[in-house]
VEXVEXNU-706110 format. One record per residue: x, y, z of N, C-alpha, C, CB in turn; residue number from 1; residue in three letters. Coordinates in steps of 0.05 Angstrom, whole numbers. Glycine has a CB too. Layout:
N
n.east_n.north_n.up_ca.east_ca.north_ca.up_c.east_c.north_c.up_cb.east_cb.north_cb.up_num_residu
X_Y_Z_X_Y_Z_X_Y_Z_X_Y_Z_NUM_ALA
...
***
This chain:
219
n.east_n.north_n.up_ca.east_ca.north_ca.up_c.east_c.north_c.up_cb.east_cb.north_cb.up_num_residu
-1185_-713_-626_-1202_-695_-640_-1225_-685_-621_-1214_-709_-664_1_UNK
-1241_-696_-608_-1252_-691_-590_-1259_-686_-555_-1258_-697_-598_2_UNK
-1227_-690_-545_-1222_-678_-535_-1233_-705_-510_-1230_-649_-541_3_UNK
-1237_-719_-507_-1251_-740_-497_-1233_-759_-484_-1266_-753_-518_4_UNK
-1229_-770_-469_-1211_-795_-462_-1235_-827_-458_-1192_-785_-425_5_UNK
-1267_-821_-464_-1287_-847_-458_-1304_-855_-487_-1312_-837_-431_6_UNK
-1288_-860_-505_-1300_-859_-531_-1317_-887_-535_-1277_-854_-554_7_UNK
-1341_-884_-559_-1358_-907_-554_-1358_-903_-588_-1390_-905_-532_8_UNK
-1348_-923_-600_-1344_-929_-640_-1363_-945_-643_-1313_-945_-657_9_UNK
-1372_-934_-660_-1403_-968_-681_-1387_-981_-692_-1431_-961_-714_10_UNK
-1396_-1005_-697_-1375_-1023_-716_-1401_-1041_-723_-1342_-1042_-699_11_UNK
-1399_-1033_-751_-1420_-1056_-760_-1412_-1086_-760_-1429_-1050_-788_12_UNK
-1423_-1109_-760_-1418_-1137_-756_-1433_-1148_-774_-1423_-1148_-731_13_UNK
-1427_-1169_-788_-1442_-1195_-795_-1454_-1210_-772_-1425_-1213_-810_14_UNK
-1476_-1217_-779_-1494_-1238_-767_-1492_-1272_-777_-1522_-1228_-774_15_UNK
-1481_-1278_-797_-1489_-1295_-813_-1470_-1330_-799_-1481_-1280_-845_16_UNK
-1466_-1325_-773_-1453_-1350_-766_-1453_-1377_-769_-1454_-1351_-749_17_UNK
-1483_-1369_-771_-1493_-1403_-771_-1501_-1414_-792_-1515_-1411_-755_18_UNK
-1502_-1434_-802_-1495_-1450_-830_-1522_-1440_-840_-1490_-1488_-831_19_UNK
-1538_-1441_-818_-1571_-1438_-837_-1570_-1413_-855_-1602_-1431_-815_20_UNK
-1559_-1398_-837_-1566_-1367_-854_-1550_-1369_-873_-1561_-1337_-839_21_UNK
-1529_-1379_-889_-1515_-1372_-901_-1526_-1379_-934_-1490_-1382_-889_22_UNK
-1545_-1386_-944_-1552_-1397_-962_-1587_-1361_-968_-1559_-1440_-952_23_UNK
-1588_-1343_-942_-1608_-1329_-948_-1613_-1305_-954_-1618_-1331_-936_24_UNK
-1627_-1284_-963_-1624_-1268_-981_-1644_-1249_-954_-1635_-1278_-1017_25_UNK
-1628_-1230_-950_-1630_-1210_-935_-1603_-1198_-920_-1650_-1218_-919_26_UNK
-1612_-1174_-901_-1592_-1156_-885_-1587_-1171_-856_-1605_-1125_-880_27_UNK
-1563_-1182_-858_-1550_-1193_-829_-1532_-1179_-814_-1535_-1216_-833_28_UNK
-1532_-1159_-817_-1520_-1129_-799_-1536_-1130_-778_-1524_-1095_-815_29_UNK
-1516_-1124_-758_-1517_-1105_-730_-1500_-1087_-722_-1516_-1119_-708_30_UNK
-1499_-1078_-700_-1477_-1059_-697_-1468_-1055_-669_-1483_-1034_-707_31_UNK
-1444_-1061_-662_-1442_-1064_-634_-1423_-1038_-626_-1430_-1095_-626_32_UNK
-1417_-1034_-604_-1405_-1006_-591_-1381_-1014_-575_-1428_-989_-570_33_UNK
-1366_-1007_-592_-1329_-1010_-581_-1318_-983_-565_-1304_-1013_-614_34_UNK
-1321_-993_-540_-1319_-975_-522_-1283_-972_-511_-1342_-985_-498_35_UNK
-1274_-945_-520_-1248_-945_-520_-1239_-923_-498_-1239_-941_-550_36_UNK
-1217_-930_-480_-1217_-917_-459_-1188_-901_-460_-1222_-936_-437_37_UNK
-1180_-877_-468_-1148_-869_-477_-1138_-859_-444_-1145_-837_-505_38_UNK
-1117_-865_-444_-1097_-856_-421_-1072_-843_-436_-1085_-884_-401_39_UNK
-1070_-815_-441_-1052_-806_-452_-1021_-809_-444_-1060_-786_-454_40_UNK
-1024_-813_-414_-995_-831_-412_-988_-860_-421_-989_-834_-386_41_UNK
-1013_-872_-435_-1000_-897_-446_-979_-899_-464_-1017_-910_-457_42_UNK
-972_-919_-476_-962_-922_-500_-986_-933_-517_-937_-939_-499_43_UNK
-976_-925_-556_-992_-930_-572_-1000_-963_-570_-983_-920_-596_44_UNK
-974_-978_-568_-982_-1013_-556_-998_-1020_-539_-961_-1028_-543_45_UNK
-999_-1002_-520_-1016_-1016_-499_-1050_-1001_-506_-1001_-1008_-462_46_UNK
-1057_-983_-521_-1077_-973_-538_-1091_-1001_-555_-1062_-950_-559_47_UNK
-1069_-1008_-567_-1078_-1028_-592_-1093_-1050_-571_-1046_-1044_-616_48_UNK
-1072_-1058_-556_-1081_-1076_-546_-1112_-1073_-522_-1057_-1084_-536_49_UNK
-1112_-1044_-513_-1139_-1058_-507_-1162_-1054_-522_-1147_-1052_-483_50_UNK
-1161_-1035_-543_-1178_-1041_-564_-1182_-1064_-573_-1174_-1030_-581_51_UNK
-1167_-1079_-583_-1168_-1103_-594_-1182_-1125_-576_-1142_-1110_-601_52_UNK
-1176_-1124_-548_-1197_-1129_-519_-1221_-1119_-525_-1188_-1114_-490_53_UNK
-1227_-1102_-535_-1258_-1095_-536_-1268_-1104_-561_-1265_-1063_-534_54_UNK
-1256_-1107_-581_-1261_-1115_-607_-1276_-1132_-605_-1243_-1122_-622_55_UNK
-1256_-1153_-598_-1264_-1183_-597_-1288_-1190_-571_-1233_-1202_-590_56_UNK
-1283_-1175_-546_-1312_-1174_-536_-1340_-1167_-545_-1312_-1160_-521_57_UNK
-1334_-1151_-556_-1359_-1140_-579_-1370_-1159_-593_-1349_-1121_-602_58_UNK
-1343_-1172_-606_-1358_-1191_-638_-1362_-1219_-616_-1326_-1202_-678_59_UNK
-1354_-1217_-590_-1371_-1250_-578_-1400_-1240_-563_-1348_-1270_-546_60_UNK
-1402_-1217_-579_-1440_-1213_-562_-1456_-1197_-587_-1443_-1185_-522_61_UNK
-1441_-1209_-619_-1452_-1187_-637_-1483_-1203_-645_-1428_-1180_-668_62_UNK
-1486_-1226_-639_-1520_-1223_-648_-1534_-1209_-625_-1539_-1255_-653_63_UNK
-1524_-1203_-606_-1549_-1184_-595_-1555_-1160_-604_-1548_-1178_-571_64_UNK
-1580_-1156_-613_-1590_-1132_-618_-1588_-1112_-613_-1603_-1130_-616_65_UNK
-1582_-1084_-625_-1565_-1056_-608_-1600_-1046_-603_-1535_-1025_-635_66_UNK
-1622_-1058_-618_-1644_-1045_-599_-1645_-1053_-569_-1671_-1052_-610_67_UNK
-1635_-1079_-564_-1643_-1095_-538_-1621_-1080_-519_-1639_-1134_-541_68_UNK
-1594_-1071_-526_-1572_-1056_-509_-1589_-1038_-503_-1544_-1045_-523_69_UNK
-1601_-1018_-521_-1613_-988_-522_-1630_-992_-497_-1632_-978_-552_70_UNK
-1647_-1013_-505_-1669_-1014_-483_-1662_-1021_-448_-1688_-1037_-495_71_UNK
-1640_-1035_-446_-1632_-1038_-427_-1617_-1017_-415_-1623_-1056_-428_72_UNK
-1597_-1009_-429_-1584_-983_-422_-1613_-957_-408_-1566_-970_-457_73_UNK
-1627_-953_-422_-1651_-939_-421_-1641_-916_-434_-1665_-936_-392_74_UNK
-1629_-914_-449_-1621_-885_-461_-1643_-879_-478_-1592_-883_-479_75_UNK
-1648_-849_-476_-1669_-826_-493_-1654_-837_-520_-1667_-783_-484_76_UNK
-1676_-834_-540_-1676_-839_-569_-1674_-805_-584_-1709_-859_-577_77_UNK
-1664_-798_-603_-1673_-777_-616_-1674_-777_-648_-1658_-756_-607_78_UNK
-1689_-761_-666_-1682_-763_-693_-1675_-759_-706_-1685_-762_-703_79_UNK
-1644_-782_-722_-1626_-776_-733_-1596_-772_-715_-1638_-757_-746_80_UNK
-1595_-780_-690_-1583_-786_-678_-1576_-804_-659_-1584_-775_-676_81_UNK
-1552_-820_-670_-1563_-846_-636_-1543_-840_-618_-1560_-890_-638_82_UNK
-1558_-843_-596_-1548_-834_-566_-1527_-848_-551_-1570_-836_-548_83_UNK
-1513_-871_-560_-1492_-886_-564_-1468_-880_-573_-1497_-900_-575_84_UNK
-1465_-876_-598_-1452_-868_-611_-1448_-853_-643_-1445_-881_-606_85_UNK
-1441_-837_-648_-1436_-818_-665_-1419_-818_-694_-1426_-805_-649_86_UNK
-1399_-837_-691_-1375_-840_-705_-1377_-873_-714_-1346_-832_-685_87_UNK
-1374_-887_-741_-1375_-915_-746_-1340_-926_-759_-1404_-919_-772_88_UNK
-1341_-933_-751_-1301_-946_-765_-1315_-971_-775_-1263_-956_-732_89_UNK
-1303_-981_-804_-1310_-1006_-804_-1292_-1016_-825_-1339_-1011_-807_90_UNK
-1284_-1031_-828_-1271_-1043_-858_-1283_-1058_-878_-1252_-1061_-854_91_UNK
-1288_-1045_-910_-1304_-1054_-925_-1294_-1077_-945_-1314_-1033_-935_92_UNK
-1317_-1095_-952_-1295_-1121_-961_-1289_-1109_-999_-1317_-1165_-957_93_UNK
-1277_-1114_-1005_-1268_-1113_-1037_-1277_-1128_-1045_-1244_-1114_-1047_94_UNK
-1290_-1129_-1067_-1294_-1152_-1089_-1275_-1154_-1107_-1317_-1150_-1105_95_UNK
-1271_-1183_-1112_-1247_-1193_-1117_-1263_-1213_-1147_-1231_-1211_-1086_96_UNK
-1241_-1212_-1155_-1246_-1240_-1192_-1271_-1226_-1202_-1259_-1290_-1185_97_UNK
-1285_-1236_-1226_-1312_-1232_-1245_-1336_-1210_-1218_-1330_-1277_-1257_98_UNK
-1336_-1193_-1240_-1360_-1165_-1229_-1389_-1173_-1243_-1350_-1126_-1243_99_UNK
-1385_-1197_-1256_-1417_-1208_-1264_-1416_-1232_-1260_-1429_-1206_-1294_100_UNK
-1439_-1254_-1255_-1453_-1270_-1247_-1470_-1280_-1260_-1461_-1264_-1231_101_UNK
-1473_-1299_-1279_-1494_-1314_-1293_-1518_-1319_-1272_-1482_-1342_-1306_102_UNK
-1546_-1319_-1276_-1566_-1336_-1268_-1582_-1337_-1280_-1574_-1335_-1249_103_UNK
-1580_-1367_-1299_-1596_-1374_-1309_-1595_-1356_-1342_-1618_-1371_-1288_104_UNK
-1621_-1341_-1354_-1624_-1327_-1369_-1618_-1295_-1359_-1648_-1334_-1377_105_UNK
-1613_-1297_-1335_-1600_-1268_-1326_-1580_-1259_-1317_-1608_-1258_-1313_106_UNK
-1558_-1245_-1308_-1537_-1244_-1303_-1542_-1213_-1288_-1519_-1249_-1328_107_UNK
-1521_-1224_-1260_-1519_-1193_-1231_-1499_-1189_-1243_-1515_-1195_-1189_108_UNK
-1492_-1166_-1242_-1467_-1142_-1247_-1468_-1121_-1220_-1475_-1120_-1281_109_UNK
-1449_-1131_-1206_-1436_-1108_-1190_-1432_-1081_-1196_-1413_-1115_-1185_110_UNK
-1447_-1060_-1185_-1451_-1034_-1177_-1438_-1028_-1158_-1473_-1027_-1172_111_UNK
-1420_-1007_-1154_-1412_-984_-1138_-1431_-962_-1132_-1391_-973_-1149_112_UNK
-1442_-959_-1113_-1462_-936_-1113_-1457_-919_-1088_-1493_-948_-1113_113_UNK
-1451_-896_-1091_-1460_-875_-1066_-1480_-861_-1052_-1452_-860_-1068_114_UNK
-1484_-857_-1027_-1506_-862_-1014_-1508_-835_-1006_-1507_-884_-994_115_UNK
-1539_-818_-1013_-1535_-786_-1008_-1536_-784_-978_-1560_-764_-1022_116_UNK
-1546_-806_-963_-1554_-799_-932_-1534_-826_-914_-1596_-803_-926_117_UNK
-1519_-796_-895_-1514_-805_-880_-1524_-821_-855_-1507_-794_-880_118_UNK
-1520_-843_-841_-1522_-865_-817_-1513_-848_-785_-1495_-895_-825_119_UNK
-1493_-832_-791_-1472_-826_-770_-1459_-804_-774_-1451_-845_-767_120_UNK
-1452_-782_-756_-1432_-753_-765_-1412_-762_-777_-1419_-732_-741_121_UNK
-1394_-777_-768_-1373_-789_-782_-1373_-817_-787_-1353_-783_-769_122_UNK
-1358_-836_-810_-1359_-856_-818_-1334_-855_-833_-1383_-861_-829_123_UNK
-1310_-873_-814_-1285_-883_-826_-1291_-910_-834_-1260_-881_-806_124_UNK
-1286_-910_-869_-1284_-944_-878_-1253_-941_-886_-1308_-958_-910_125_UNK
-1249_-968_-891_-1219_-973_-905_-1219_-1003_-923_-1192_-976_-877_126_UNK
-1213_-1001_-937_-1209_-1021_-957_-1183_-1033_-945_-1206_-1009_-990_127_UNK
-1180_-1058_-950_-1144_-1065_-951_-1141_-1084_-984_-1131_-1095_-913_128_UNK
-1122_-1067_-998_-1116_-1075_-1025_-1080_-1083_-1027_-1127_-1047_-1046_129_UNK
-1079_-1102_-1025_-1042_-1110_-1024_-1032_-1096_-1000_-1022_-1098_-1052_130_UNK
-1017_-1088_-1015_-1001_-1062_-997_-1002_-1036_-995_-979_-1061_-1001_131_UNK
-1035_-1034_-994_-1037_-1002_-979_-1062_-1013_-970_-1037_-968_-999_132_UNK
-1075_-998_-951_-1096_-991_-944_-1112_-958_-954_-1090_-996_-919_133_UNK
-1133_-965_-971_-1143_-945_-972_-1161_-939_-956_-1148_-943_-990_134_UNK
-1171_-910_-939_-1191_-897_-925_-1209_-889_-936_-1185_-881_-913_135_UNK
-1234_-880_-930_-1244_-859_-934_-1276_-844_-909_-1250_-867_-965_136_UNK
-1271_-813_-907_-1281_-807_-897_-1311_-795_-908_-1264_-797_-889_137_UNK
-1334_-813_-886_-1369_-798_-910_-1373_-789_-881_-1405_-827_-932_138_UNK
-1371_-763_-885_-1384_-741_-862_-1421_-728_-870_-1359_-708_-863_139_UNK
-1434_-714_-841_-1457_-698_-839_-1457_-675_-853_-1463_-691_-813_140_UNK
-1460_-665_-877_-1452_-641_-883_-1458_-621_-865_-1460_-636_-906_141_UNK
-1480_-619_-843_-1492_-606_-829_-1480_-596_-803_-1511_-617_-827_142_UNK
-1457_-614_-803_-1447_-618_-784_-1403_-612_-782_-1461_-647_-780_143_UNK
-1404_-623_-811_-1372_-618_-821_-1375_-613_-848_-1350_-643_-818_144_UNK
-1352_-599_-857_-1355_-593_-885_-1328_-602_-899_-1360_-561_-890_145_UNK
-1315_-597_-917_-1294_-609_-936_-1271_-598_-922_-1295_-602_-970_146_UNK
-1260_-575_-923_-1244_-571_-904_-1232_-582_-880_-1251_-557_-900_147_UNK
-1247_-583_-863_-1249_-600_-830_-1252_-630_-839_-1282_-591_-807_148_UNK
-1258_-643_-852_-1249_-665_-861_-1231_-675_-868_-1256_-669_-870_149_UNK
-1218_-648_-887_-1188_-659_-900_-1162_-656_-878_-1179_-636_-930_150_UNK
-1171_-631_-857_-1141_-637_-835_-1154_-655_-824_-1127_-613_-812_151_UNK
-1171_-671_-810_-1180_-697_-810_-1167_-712_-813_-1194_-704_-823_152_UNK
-1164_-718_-842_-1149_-741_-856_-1117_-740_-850_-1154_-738_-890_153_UNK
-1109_-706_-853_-1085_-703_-851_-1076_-702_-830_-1077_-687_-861_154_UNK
-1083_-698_-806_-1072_-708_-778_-1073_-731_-772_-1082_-697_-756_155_UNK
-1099_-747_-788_-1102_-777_-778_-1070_-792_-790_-1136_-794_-796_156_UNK
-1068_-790_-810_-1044_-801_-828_-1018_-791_-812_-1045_-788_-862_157_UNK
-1022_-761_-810_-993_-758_-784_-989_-770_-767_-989_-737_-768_158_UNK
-1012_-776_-747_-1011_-795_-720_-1003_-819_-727_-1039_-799_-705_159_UNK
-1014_-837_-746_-1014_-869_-756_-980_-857_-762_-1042_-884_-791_160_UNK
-962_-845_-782_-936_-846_-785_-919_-847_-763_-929_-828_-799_161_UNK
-932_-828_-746_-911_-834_-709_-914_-848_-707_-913_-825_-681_162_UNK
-949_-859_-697_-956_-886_-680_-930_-907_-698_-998_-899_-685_163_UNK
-929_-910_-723_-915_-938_-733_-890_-928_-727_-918_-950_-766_164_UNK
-872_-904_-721_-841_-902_-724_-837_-906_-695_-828_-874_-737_165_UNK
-854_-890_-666_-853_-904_-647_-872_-909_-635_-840_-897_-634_166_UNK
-880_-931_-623_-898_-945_-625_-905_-944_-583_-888_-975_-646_167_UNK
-874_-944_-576_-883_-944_-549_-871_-913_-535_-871_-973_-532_168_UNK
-876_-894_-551_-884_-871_-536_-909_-865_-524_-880_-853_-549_169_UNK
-904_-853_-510_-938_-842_-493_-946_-821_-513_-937_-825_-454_170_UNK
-977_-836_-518_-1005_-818_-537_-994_-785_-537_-1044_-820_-516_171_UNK
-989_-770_-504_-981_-755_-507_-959_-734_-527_-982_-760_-494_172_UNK
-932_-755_-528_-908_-747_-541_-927_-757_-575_-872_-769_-528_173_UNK
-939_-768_-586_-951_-773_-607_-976_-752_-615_-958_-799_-602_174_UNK
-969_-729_-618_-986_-701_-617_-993_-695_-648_-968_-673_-602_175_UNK
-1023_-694_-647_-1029_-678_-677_-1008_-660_-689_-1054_-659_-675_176_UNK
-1009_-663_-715_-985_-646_-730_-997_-616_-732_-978_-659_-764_177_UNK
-1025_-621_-737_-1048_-592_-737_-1078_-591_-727_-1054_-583_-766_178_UNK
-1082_-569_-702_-1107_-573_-700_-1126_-581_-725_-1115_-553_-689_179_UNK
-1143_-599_-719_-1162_-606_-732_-1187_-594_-737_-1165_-624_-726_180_UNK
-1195_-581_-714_-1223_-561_-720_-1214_-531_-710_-1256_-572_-698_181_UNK
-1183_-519_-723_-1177_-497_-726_-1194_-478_-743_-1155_-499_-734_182_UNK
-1213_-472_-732_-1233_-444_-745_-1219_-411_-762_-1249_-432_-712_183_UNK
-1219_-405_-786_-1216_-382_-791_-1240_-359_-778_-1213_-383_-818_184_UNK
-1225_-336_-757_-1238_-328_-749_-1219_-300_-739_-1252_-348_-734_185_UNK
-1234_-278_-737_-1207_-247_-728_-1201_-250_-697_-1224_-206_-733_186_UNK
-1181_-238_-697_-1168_-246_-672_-1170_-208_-654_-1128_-263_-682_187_UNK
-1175_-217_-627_-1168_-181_-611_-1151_-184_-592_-1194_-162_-595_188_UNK
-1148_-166_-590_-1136_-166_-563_-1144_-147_-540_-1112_-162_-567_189_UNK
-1150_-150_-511_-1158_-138_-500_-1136_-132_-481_-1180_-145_-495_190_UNK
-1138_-103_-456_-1126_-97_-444_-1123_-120_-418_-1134_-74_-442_191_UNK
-1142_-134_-406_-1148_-150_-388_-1122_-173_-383_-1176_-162_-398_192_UNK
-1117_-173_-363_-1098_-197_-359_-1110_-229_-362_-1087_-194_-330_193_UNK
-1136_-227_-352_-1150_-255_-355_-1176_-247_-360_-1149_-274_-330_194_UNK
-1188_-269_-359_-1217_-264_-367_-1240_-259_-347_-1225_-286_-382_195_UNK
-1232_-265_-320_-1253_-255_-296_-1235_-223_-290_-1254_-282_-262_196_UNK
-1213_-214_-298_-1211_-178_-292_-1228_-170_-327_-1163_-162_-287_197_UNK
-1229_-179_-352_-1246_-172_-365_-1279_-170_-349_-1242_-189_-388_198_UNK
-1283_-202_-346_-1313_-187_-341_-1316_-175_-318_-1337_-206_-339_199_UNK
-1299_-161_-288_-1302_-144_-265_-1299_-115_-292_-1271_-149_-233_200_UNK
-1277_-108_-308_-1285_-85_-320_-1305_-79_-331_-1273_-80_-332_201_UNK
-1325_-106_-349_-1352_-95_-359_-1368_-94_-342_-1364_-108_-377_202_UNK
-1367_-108_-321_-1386_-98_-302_-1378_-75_-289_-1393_-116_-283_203_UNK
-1366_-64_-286_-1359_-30_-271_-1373_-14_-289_-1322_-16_-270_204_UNK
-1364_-11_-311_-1366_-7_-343_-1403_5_-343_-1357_-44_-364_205_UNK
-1408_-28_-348_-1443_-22_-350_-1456_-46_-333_-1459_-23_-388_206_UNK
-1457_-27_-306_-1470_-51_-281_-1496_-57_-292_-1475_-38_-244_207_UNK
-1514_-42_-306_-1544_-51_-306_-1550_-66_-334_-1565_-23_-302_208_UNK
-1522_-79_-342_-1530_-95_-375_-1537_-124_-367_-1501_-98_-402_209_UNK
-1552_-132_-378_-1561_-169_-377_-1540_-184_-380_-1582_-182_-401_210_UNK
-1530_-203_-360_-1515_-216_-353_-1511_-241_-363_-1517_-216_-334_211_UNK
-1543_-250_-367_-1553_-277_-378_-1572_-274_-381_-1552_-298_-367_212_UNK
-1580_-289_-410_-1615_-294_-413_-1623_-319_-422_-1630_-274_-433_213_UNK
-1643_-325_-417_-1660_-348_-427_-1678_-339_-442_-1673_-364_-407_214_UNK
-1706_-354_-451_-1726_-350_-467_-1747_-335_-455_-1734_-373_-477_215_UNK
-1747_-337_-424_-1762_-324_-417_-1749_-303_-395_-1781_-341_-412_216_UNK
-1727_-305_-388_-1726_-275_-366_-1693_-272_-372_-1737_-280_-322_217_UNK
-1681_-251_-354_-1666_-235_-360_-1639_-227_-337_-1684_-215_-367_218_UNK
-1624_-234_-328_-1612_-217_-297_-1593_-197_-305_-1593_-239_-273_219_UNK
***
């Protein structure tokens, strides 16, 4: 989808390893950065596998703090964006048996709630329920809209059906079924064989038009 072969995924983590914490009432999230490296001549096997190498590297350094990475890395901060990474994959747990909870004279009842603000441009969760896995995609509206989300989904699901029928073809032979950020947009055609004899004709054309501009000058 993005055209990238050095990708860097959030994956949120539990904190809660140690016996102490497990009895306490707060947020034990972090989030560590699964740094995934594609070689389109691989096969999809040898993909899994070194992801799954980074996985598990990840979750043996997940109490460290992604402020303390940030700071070491020295990467610029901005707002509403982290400079890391962009995209979160994570698998969400299901609740399972009784959706209420006695305590005492009061009783918790489990809520489903949706959240108007996004964390990340993109955010793949997946449930695993028996025998399917459900997905779902919470995008930037600012950034993607319903459309571009849904061939999203639908190329993602094409790729996963190859990837499982063959598994050790190269990424390559395993090709989107449809661009994914295919734009509606009018199409021309020009006389030009390429695009440097287009721009030698506009420049013959009109030698004294601005070539380039910035905010402040002009050539």
């Amino acid at each position: 989808f993005s055209g990238q072969s050095d990708i860097c995924t959030a994956v949120p983590v539990s904190t809660r390893r140690h016996a102490q914490t497990h009895g306490l009432i707060g947020y034990f999230i972090n989030v560590i950065g699964v740094r995934s490296e594609v070689d389109l001549r691989a096969d999809f096997i040898s993909l899994l596998i070194k992801v799954r190498a980074a996985v598990l590297e990840g979750h043996a350094n997940r109490e460290c703090p992604l402020d303390l990475v940030m700071q070491e890395l020295k990467v610029e901060r901005g707002l509403g964006r982290n400079p890391l990474f962009q995209v979160k994959c994570a698998e969400q747990p299901t609740a399972q048996g009784a959706t209420s909870m006695p305590f005492g004279d009061l009783t918790a009842r489990l809520w489903e709630i949706g959240s108007p603000r996004v964390h990340f441009d993109l955010s793949f969760d997946f449930h695993i329920n028996d025998a399917r896995i459900d997905c779902c995609f919470t995008y930037a509206a600012d950034r993607f809209d319903e459309p571009t989300i849904r061939r999203f989904a639908q190329a993602y699901l094409g790729f996963a059906e190859k990837a499982v029928e063959a598994p050790h073809r190269s990424l390559a032979d395993l090709s989107l079924s449809e661009p994914p950020l295919l734009l509606a947009q009018e199409e021309a055609e020009y006389a030009s064989s390429s695009v440097l004899a287009l721009w030698s004709s506009t420049v013959n054309r009109v030698p004294r038009s601005a070539a380039v501009c910035s905010e402040t000058s002009r050539l």
